[in-house]
N, C-alpha and C positions, 0 to 999 in steps of 0.2 A: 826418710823414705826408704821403699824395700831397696835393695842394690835387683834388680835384677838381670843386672847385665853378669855379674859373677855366681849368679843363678844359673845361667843356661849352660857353665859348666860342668852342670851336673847331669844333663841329657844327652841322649847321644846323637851323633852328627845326622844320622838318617829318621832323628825323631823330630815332632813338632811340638816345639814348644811352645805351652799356652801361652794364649795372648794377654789373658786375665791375671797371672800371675802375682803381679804387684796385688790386686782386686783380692784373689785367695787369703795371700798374707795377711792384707788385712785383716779380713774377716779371724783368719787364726789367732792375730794380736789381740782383735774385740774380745773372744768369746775365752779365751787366757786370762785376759783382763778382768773380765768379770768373774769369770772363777775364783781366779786370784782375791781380789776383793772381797766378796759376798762370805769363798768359804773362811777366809780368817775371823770375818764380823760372825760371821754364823757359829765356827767355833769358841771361840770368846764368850760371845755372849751365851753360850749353852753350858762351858763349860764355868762362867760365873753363876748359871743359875742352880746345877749341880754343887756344885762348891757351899751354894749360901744355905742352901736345904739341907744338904747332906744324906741325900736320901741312899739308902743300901738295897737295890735287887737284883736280880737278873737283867730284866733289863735296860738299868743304869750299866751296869757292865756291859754289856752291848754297844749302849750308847757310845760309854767313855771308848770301847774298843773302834766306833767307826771315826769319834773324834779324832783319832789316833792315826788311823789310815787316811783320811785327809788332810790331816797335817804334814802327812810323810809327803804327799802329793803335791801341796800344796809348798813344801820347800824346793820342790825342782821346777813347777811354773816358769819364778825367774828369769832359768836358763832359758826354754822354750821362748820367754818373749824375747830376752835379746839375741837367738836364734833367727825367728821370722824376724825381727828388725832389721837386721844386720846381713841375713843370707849367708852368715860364715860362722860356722864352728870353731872355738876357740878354747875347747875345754877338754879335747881331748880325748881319743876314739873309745875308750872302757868308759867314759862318764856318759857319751852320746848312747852306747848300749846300755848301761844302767837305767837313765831317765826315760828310753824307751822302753824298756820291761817294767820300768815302774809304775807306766800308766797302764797297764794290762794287770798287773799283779794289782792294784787298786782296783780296779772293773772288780775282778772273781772275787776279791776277800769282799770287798761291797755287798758284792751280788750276795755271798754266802751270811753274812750279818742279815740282810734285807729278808732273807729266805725263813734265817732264823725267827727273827721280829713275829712275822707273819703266821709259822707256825705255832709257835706258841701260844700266838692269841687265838690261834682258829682252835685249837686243842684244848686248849686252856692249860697247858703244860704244866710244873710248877716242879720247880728243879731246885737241890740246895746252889749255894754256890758255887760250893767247890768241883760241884759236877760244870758247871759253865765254865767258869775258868779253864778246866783240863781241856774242853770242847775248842775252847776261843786259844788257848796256848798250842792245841796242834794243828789250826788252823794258819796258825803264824808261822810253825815251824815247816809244815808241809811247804807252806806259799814263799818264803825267806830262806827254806835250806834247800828244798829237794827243787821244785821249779821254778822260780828266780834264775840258780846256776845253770840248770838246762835251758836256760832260754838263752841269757849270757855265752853259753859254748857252741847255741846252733847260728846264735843272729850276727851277722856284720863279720861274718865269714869271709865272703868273696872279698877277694883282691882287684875288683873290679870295682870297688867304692872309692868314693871321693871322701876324705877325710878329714875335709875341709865343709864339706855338709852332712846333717844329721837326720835320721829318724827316718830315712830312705832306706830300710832293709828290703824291697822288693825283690832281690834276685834268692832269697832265703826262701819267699815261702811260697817259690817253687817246688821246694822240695818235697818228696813224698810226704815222708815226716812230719813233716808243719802242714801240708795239707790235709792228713789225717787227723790233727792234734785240734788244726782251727773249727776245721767240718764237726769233729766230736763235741768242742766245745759251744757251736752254736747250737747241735742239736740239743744238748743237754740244759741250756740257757732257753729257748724256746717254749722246748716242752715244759719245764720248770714255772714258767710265767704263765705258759697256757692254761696246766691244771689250775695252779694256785687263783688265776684270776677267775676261773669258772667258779672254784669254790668259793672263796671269797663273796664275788656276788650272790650265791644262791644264799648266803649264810646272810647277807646284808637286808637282800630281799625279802629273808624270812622273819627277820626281825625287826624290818622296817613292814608287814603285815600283821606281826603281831602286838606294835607298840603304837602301831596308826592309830591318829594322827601325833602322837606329840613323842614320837622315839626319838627327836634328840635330846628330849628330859632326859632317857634314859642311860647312863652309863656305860653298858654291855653294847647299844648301838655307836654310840661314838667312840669305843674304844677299838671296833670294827672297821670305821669309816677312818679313826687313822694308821688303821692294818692296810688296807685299801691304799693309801697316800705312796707306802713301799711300792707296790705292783707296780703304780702310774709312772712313780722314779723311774723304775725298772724298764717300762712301757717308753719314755720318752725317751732316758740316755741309753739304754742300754741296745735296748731291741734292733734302732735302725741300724745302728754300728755292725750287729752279726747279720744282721738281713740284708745288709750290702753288701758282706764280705760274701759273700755265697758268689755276688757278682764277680768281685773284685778278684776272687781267685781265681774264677775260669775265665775272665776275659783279659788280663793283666796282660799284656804283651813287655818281654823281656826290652826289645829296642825299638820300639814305635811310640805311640801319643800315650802322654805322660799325664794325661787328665785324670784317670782313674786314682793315678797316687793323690794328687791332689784332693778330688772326692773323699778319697778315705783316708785324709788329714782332719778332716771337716765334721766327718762322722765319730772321727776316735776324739775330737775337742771338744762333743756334744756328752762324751760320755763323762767328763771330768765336771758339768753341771748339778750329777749329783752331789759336789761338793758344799751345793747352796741348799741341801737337805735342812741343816741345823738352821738356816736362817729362813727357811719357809714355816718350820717350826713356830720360831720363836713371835714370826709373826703372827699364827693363826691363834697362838696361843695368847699372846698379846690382846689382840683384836675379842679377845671373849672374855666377856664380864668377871666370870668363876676362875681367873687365872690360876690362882695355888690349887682348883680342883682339878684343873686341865691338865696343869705340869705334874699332878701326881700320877693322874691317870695314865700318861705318856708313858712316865718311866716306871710303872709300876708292874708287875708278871703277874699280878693275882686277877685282871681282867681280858 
């Protein structure tokens, strides 16, 4: 059960501590829990089905690059669940900031792969390799050298943290700084889904008009409709996370009710769902008769 009597050392004396508490946890343990779960089976089984084909494109490389990022994700889980189990940190104050910036720095690289996927298919892109590689290696270097450590030297600042709990940086992003950094990154996460999903439909619509009635014979429409599946990711884990945070910044109160943090534990757990990306996959691909034509189609860049 949560402790949550060594919990409410972490509020302050003139604040109100929720009553639901134990209730939150839980729910943060469930949806950790299935994370954890789904995205290991999801990677496994995608990265056996890669392995068996051995298929070479862009975006396989893609793919294998988002495998990658949730596996990174997906090794600090653990911590997080026996965190909410336990109510006490026990690993130690630069590991509690790491696995907190780890689940942000996952969100953007995500988002940035998702973004890619998407473009390409609407484009019809068609890039050697070695040009993606350079693309996806300073994606990793930008996100792992330059802001990874800037988030590490702004967050878990204050000397007014309990260090004995975790992933409460609320008195940080106060700060101008961070509330310039988070506001830029919602609007740019936003507007990004906005266009993309206008376009995308108009593009769906059009060729779900010109191949009526039987465009999912066609190729070109189901390689759209799983361009489409990115956005929805995008749409369920990502979107509510920045469209509460618009709240969560301007109504955060520094020493009062503590519900808010709570909320926006709830929202940043929903966004680690896209971890179950490769096993939504492997089911719909599963689930379709034409499977070896499905899974080429997937990781293929020429449609």
């Amino acid at each position: 059960m949560v402790n949550t009597s060594s919990a409410q050392q972490d509020f302050p004396s003139n604040g109100t501590l929720p009553q639901n508490l134990e209730k939150w946890h839980l729910i943060l343990i469930a949806l950790y829990s299935v994370n954890l779960a789904g995205g290991i089976a999801g990677v496994i089984v995608m990265a056996r089905q890669l392995f068996q084909r051995n298929i070479q494109s862009v975006m396989t490389i893609i793919i294998i690059n988002l495998m990658v990022v949730h596996s990174i994700l997906l090794l600090s889980l653990p911590f997080r669940l026996t965190y909410y189990i336990s109510s006490e940190w026990k690993f130690g104050w630069f590991t509690c900031k790491m696995f907190s910036a780890m689940i942000y720095a996952h969100m953007y690289i995500t988002f940035i792969f998702y973004v890619a996927i998407i473009i390409i298919r609407l484009l019809r892109l068609e890039f050697q390799r070695w040009y993606t590689k350079t693309w996806i290696a300073a994606v990793w270097f930008v996100g792992t050298v330059v802001i990874f450590p800037i988030f590490l030297s702004y967050y878990g600042t204050s000397k007014n943290y309990n260090h004995s709990k975790c992933f409460q940086f609320h008195r940080d992003i106060q700060e101008q700084g961070m509330m310039i950094a988070n506001y830029c990154m919602i609007g740019i996460m936003v507007a990004t889904v906005s266009a993309l999903s206008i376009i995308q439909l108009a593009v769906i619509f059009q060729l779900a008009m010109k191949y009526w009635p039987d465009m999912n014979s066609h190729v070109e429409f189901r390689a759209q409709m799983k361009s489409f599946f990115f956005i929805l990711v995008i749409l369920i884990c990502f979107i509510p996370h920045h469209v509460f945070r618009i709240y969560y910044i301007q109504n955060f109160p520094l020493e009062d009710d503590h519900n808010l943090f709570l909320y926006n534990e709830i929202f940043l757990a929903f966004t680690a769902l896209c971890c179950l990306d490769m096993l939504c996959f492997i089911y719909w691909l599963c689930s379709n008769t034409k499977f070896h034509q499905e899974f080429s189609l997937l990781v293929s860049s020429d449609c």
